[in-house]
Every structure is written in structure tokens, then in C-alpha cells.
C-alpha positions in Angstrom: -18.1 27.1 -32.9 -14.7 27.0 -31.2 -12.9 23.8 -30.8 -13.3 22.3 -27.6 -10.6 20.8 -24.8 -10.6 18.8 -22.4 -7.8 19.1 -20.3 -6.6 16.3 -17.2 -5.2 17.9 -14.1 -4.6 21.4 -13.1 -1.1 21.4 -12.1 1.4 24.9 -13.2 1.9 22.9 -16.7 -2.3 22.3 -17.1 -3.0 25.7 -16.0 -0.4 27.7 -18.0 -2.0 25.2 -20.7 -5.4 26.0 -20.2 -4.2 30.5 -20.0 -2.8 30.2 -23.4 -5.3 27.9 -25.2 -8.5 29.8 -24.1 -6.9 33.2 -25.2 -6.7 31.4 -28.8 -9.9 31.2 -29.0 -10.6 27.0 -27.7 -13.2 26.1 -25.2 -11.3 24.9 -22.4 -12.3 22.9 -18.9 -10.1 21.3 -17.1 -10.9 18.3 -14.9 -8.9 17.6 -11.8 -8.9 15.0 -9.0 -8.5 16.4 -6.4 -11.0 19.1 -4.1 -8.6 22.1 -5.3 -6.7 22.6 -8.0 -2.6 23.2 -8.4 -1.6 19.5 -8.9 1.5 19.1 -6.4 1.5 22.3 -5.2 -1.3 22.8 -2.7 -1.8 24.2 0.6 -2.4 22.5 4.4 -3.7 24.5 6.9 -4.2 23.7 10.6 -4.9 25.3 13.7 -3.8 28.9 12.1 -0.6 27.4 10.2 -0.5 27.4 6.7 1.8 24.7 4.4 2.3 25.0 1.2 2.5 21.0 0.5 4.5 20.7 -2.7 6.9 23.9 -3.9 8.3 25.8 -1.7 11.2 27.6 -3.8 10.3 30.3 -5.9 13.3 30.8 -8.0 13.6 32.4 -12.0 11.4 35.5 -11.4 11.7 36.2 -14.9 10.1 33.0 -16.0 6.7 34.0 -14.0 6.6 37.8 -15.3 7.2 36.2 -19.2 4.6 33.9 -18.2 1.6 37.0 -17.1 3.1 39.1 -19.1 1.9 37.6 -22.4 -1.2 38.2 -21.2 -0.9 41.7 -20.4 -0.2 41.3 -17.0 2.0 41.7 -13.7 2.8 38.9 -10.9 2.1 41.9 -8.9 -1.5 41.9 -10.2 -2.2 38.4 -8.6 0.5 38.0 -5.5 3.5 39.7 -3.7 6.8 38.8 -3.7 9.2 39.2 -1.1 13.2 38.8 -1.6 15.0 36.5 1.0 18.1 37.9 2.5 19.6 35.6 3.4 18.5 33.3 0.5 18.9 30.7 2.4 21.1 28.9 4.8 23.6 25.5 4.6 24.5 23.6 8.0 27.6 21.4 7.5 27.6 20.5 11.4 27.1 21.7 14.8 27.7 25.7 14.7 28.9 25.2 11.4 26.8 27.4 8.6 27.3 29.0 6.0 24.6 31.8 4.7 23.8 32.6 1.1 23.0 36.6 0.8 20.5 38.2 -0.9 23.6 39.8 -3.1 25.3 38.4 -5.5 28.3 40.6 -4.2 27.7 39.6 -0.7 28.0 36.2 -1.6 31.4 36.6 -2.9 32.8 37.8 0.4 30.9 34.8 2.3 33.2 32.2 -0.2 36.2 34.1 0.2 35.8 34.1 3.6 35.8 30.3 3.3 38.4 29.9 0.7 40.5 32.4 -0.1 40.8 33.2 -3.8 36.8 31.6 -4.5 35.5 34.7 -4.9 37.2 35.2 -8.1 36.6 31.8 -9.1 33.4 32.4 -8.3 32.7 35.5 -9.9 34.1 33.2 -13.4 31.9 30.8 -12.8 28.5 32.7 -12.5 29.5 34.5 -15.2 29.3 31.1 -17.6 25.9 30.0 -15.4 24.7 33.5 -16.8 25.9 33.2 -20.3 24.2 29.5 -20.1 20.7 30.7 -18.1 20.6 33.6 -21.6 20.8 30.7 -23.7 18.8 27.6 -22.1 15.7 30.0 -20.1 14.9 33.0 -23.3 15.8 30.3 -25.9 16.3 26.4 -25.5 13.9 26.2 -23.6 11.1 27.2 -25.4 11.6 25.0 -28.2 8.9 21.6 -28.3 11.6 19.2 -28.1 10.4 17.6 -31.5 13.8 17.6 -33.5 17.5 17.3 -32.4 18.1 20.4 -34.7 16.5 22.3 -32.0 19.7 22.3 -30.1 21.4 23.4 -32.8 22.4 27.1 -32.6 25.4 29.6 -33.0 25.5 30.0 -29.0 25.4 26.1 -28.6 27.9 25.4 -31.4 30.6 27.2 -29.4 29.6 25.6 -26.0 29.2 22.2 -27.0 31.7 21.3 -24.8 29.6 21.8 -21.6 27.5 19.3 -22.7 29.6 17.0 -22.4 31.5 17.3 -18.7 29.0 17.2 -15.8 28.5 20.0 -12.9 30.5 17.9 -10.4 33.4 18.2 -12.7 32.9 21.6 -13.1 33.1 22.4 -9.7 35.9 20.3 -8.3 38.0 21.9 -10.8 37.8 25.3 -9.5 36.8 25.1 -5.6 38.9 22.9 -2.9 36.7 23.7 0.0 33.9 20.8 0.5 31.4 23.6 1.8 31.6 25.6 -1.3 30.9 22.4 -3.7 28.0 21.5 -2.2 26.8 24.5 -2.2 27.4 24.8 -6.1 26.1 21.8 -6.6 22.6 21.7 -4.3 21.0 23.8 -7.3 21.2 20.7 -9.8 19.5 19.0 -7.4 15.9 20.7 -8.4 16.8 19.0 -11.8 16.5 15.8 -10.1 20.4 13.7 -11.0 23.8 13.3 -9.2 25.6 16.5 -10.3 28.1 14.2 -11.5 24.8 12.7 -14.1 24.2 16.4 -15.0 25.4 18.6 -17.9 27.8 21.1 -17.1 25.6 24.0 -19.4 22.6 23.2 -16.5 25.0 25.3 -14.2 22.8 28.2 -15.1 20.6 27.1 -12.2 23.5 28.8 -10.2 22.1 31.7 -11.5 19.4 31.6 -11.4 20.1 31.2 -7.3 23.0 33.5 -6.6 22.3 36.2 -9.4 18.7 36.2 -9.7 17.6 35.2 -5.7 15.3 33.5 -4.1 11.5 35.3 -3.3 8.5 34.3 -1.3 5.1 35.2 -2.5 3.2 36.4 0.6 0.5 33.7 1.5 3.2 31.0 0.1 3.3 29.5 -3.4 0.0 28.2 -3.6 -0.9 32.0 -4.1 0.9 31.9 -7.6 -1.5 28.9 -8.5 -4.2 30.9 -7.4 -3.6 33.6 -9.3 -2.9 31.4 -12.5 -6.2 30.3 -11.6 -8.0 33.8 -11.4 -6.4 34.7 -14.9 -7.5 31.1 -16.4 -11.6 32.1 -15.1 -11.1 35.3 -16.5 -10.4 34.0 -20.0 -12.9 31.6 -19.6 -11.6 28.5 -18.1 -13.9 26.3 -16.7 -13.0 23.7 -13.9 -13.6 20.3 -12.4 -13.4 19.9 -9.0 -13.3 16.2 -7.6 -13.4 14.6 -11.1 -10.7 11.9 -11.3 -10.3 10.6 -14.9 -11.2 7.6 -15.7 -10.6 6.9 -19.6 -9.4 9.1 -22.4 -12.0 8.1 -25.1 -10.2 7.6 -28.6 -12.2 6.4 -32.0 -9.7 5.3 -35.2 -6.9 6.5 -33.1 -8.2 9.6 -32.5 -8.8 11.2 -28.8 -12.6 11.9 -28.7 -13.2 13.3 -25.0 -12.3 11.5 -21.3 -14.8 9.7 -19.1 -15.1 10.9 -15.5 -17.3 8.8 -12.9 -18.3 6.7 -15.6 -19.7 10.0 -17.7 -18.6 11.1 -20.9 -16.8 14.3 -21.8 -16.4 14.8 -25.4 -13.9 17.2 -26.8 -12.1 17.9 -30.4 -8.6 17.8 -28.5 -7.8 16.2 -25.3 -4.4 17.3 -23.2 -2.7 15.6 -20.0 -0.5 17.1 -17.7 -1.0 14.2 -15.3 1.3 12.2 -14.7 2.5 11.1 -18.0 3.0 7.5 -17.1 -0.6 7.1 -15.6 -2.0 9.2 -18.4 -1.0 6.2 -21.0 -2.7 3.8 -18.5 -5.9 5.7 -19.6 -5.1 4.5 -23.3 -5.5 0.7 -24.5 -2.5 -0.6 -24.1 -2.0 -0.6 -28.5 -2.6 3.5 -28.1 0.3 3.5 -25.6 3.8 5.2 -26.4 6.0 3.6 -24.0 6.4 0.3 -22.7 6.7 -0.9 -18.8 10.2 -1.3 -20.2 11.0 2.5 -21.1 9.9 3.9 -17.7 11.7 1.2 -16.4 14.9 2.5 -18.0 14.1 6.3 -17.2 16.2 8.0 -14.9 13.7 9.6 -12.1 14.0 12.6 -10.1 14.1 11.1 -6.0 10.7 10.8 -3.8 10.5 12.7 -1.0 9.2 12.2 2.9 7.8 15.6 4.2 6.9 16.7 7.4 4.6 19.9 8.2 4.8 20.6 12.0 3.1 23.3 14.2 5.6 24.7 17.0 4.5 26.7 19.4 7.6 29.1 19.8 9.4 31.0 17.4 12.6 28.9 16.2 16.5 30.7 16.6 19.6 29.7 14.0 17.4 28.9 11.2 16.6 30.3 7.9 13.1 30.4 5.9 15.4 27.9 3.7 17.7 25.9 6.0 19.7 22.4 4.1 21.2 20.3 6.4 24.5 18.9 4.4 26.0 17.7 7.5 26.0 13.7 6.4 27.5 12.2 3.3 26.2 13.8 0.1 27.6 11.3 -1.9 26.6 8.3 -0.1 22.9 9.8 0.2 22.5 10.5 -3.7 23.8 6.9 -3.9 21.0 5.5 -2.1 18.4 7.6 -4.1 20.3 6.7 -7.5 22.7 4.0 -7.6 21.1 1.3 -4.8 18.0 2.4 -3.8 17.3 2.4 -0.5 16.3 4.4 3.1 19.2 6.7 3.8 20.9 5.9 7.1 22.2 9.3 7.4 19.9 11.6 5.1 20.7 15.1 4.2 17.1 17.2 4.8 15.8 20.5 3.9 13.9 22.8 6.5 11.5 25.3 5.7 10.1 28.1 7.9 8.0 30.2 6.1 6.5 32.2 9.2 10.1 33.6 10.0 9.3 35.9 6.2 5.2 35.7 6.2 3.6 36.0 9.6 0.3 35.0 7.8 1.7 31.2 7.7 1.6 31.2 11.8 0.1 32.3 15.0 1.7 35.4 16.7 5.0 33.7 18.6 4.8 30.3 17.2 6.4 28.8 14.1 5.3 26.6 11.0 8.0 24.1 9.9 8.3 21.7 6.5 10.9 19.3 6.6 12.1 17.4 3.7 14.1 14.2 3.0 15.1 13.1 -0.9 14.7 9.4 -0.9 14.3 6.9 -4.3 11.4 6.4 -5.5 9.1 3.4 -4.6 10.2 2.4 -1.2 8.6 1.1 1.5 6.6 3.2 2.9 4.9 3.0 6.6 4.4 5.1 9.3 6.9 3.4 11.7 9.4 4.5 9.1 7.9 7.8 8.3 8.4 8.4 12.9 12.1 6.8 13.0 12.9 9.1 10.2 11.2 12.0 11.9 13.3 11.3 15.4 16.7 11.2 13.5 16.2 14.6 12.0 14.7 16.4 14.6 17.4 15.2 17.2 20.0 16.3 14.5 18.4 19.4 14.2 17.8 20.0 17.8 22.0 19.1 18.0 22.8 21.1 14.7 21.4 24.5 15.3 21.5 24.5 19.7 18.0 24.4 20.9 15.3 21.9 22.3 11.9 21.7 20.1 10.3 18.4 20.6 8.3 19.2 23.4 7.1 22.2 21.2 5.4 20.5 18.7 1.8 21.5 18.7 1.3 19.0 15.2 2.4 16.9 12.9 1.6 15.2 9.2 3.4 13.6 7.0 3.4 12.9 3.3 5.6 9.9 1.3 5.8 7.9 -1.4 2.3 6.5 -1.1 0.7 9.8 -1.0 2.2 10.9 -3.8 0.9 7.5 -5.4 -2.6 8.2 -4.2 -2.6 12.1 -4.8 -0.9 12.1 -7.6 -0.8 9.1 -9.8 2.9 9.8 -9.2 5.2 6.9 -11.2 6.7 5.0 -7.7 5.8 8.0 -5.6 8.2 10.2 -8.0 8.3 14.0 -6.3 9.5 15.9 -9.1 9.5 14.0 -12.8 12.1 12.4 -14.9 15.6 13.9 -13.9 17.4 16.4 -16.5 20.1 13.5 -17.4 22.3 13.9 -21.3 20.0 11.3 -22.3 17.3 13.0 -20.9 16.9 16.4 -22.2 14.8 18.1 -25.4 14.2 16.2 -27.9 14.9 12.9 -25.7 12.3 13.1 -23.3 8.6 11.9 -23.9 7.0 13.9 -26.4 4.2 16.4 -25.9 2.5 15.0 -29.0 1.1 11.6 -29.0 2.7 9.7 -31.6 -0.2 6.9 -31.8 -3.3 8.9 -30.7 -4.6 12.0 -33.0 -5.7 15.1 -30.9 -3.6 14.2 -28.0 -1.1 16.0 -26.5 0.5 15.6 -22.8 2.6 18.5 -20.9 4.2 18.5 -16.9 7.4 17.7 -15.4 7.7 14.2 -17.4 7.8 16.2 -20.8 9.6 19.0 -22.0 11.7 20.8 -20.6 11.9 19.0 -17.7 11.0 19.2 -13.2 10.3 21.9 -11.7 8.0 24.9 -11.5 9.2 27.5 -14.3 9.8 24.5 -16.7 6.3 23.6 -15.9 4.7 26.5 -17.1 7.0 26.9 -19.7 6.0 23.3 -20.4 2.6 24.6 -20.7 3.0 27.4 -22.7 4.8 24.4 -25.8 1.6 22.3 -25.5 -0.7 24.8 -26.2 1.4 26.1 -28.8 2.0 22.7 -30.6 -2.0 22.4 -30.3 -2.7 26.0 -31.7 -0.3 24.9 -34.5 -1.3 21.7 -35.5 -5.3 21.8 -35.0 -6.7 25.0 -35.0 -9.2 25.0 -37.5 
């Protein structure tokens, strides 16, 4: 009989998990919470307008073809993918824009043209960000974060440096213009720390968005969960609709099944990629790896307040991926990181998806996602959610030349308690625990449970860290630590 699991959640991480483990051979279901599965990425649709709710980057192409590949197949066998030129573009005030090509080239005359000798510089620095994305994506970090030693390479030896100076240091040294170092620096910010908190070898993510692009699959990014999802039924994945967790059953510290609406599961091995926080909460509190005190402590990527509006006309001097960098950056991160609080002037990220994909809107009308970074576990009500809605649309209406309020067809909006009450989300955290030094590999939480037998945990709280390609890399180490240590 093949071993069974159980697994909790179907985010990327839990259904990369469930891919690899049921080609091993294990009996795998997977139970999630919510009425459709892919975790924080899932889709809103209204009125002929479709939303992707949680990701709406698709960056590291190579990560997603590694990931199908090892089964034998394509990205193209489950979704399209389109390139964005241009990737995307930055306001820095009224009129004032800079766009990022689809071309790495391209992208060096658009610097030059805003400081003159950057191109070169920049051309020095991608290089490096390339030599460090070789090293950190087909190497680092595919290693289980169990040992220190895992760091330990010939490539790292000779770069240990850039461990220990920080992206904003990085940058300032080579680029003068303000434009161009936020610009460098908005990458690290999908990491989820100040660049000035963040290692100077996580520049690679500047590769991965100047050298390897930004892509849109058609039908938006809940496609690619979809498509995980096909390739998971067609191993033999079975899932759970609707069936929020309730306990993880353990017997002489061992993990014997979970318990959904009061009903037992039994199962030889049980993995979480829930939350990782909440997960322990399912554990007597003896069972439990980390104190209220360690998550405390823990450096945490920034909340977010979204907004996904209908318009009904087509929007002009925007991108599919606009950022609005036209306030303070510094004094914004501060009040996500340093003294927590609603932003007075917040920097924001607008996404039109139906200016790439018609199938996202009506003919002639326009589906928008805004996005403001906040800290997590704020106040959250609606009369904040609306003020913080007026201020960025009258900045936007004032930023790009145009009147759209009177065109909005639709609103919703989505905070920190949502993410509490969707997600289990640790203070309404968006995107895990940041990539800080003290934070990476070995010293994050652990995807094997130190005090429970048989359990294992995997997502954006674990190794290697936030964001989408780390999660189903993160998926791929927890099935592989399983297949390794239990496989009968």
C-alpha cells in the first residue's frame, strides 16, 4: 500500500508539493479552505472583468519550465505566455515616467538617456545580478535550508562579500540619478525588506526583471495554478474543496492525520503550506516550534490594501504594470518597517491587465488592480480602505492627465483582515517573512518539524523565501525532504 498524505492548503508551494509527491508513488489529497484552490492567488470576476486577486507578476520564466519540466512537460502545455514590452512603467510625478523595455539593450538607452554614463554602469551591474541569479535560482536555492554548510560553495566563497553590504549600498554607489535607484531597487521589494535590510547577492532579482522580462499568461496568473492543478489530477491528486483544518492529529509526537469539520483524516505523513504560523496553532502548544516571542521578533514582508475596479473606458498613459514612486520611498518603507503605521503619502502599484489580455475586460472598458504596501496588522475599516482609495485615484487622475472617477462601473477591496480571514495570514502579512541576513536558508523556519514526527511545513514562511517561484521551489524541497526521510 503506498503511504498516504495529507496535505493543508493548496497554495503554488502545496500544489508543487502535492506534483512531486504523488509521482513518487504517495497517496496524496489535499485539503483546502477555501471554494477554489491556489491559496493567495485566486481569481475575481464581475460583470465580464476578471482579477487575478493575489500575484500579478510573472517574473523567472525559467523557474516555471524547471518546475513542468520535471515532469515531462511544457508551460505551454497548460497556459500562454505573453512578453510585456514595455515591462512595465515608473511615474515619479506629473508627466514624469520612465518606461522599462522589453530589451535588455533597450533598457540601457532609457538610463543613459536619464544619466549619462548609467548605461555602462548598468550593463556592470546586471552582469553581477546574472552571475548571482546562476548561483542563488539553479543552485542555492534548491538546497532544504537544514545546515549552514549549504551556503558553503566555491562560487559563494569568492562573493562573500555581497553578503555583507545591502542593495541600497550597491546602488548609490554606482547611480546619482534618484529615478534610476528606485528603479534598481523596486525588485527587492518582492523579497519583502528595505533594500537597505537586503543582501547585496539578492540583486539577481534585477535580472531576473531587466534580463529575463516580465510575461503575462493569457487568462492572468490564476491560469498557472490551474494548470498546476490539471497536472496534480492527472497524477492522481485528490482535493478538498471547502475543508478548513481544524487540528493536525499527532500520537507520541507523531502526526497521525488532520481533522476537518470535526472528521478525521488519517495519514502516514501530514504537510502544511498554510500559513506556518497558524499551522503551529493546529499543534498543542508542547508540539509547537516557535514561541509568540519568535514571530514576534521576525521581520515580515508588508500587508497590502488592494483595489479591483471595473472602468468603463479604456485607460491612456498607463502600463499593464504602472508603480507610482512619486512620494517618499524612504519615508513610506519607514512606516511599513521602522514605525508602523498608515502611510500619509503611499507609493502604489497599478495593474491593467486588459491593456495585454482582452479576455480580462469588456470590448472598450478596462479592469484595474491597485496596490498599496502597508505593515502588517493595522487598523483596518472601510472608512480607511475609501480615504485611501480617494488619495490614489486623485493622484492618479493628476499623475497620468485624465479624469476616471465618474468611470468606475465597480469596486472591491481587500486588506489586512481579509487576508486574516482568507488566509490565516500572521497580522494580515501579504507575502511571508522578508529575505533579511538573518533571514535566509538555514535561518528561516524549517520545513521539518523539529518536535512532531511525519510533519513537514512548506510556503513563503519557509525556505527559500516570498514569492511565487520560491514557492514552488519551496514545494519541490518539502516533497523531497519527505521522499528522503520516509519513504518506506
Amino acid at each position: 500500500m503506498p503511504q498516504t498524505i495529507k496535505i493543508i492548503g493548496s497554495g503554488f508551494s502545496s500544489l508543487a508539493a502535492s506534483c512531486y509527491l504523488a509521482k513518487a508513488g504517495y497517496k496524496v489529497e489535499v485539503f483546502e479552505k477555501n471554494s477554489t484552490v491556489g491559496g493567495r492567488a485566486r481569481q475575481f470576476k464581475k460583470e465580464g472583468f476578471t482579477f487575478d486577486i493575489g500575484p500579478t507578476w510573472y517574473w523567472m520564466p525559467d523557474v516555471f519550465e524547471r518546475f513542468f519540466s520535471d515532469f515531462n512537460r511544457k508551460t505551454s502545455d497548460f497556459y500562454q505566455l505573453e512578453k510585456l514590452d514595455p515591462a512595465y512603467q515608473v511615474y515619479f510625478g506629473e508627466n514624469d515616467s520612465v518606461l522599462i523595455p522589453g530589451s535588455l539593450n533597450e533598457i540601457y538607452n532609457n538610463f543613459e538617456k536619464v544619466e549619462s554614463g548609467s548605461s555602462r554602469k548598468l550593463e556592470n551591474f546586471i552582469t553581477k545580478a546574472k552571475d548571482n541569479y546562476d548561483i542563488a535560482i539553479k543552485d542555492l536555492v534548491y538546497r532544504p535550508g537544514i545546515s549552514p554548510m549549504e551556503l558553503v560553495t566555491p562560487a559563494t566563497a569568492t562573493r562573500i562579500s555581497r553578503f555583507f553590504t545591502n542593495i541600497s549600498a550597491d546602488v548609490r554607489k554606482d547611480f546619482t540619478s534618484n529615478k534610476l535607484r528606485q528603479i534598481l531597487e523596486f525588485p527587492v521589494l518582492f523579497l519583502g525588506a528595505k533594500p537597505s535590510d537586503t543582501p547585496a547577492f539578492y540583486n539577481f532579482m534585477n535580472y531576473a526583471d531587466f534580463g529575463l522580462g516580465t510575461w503575462h499568461p493569457k487568462g492572468g496568473m490564476y491560469k498557472v495554478i490551474e494548470g498546476i492543478k490539471d497536472l496534480a489530477e492527472s497524477l492522481g491528486v485528490i482535493f478538498h474543496l471547502n475543508s478548513p483544518v481544524d487540528q493536525i492529529i499527532t500520537e507520541n509526537g507523531k502526526a497521525k492525520g488532520i481533522v476537518v469539520d470535526g472528521q478525521e483524516h488519517h495519514a502516514d505523513i501530514v504537510l502544511t503550506g498554510a500559513d506556518y504560523h497558524h499551522s503551529e496553532q493546529l499543534l498543542p502548544e508542547e508540539l509547537r516550534q516557535y514561541s509568540k516571542d519568535y514571530w514576534k521578533r521576525k521581520t515580515f514582508a508588508p500587508s497590502s490594501l488592494l483595489f479591483y475596479v471595473g472602468f468603463d473606458k479604456k485607460l491612456e498613459n498607463v502600463s499593464h504594470h504602472t508603480l507610482f514612486f512619486d512620494s517618499d520611498f524612504k519615508e513610506h518603507a519607514k512606516n511599513i518597517y521602522d514605525d508602523p503605521k498608515w502611510p500619509e503619502n503611499p507609493l502604489f502599484y497599478a495593474s491593467f491587465p486588459s491593456i495585454t489580455d482582452e479576455s480580462c475586460a469588456p470590448n472598450d472598458k478596462e479592469a484595474g488592480i491597485f496596490l498599496i504596501p502597508l505593515a502588517p496588522d493595522l487598523e483596518d475599516t472601510e472608512e480607511i480602505r475609501e480615504r485611501y482609495f480617494n488619495i490614489i485615484i486623485d493622484r492618479f487622475e493628476r499623475i497620468t492627465g485624465q479624469k476616471i472617477k465618474n468611470n468606475i462601473i465597480f469596486k472591491k477591496s481587500f486588506c489586512v483582515k481579509d487576508f486574516k480571514d482568507a488566509y490565516n495570514s500572521y497580522k494580515g502579512n501579504a507575502y511571508g517573512m522578508a529575505n533579511t541576513l538573518f533571514q535566509t536558508a538555514f535561518l528561516r523556519p524549517k520545513l521539518r518539524s523539529k518536535k512532531v514526527e511525519h510533519l513537514y511545513f512548506t510556503g513563503q514562511l519557509t525556505v527559500p523565501g516570498p514569492g511565487v517561484p520560491p514557492s514552488l521551489i519551496s514545494g519541490k524541497l518539502a516533497a523531497g525532504l519527505i521522499d528522503k526521510n520516509e519513504k518506506k
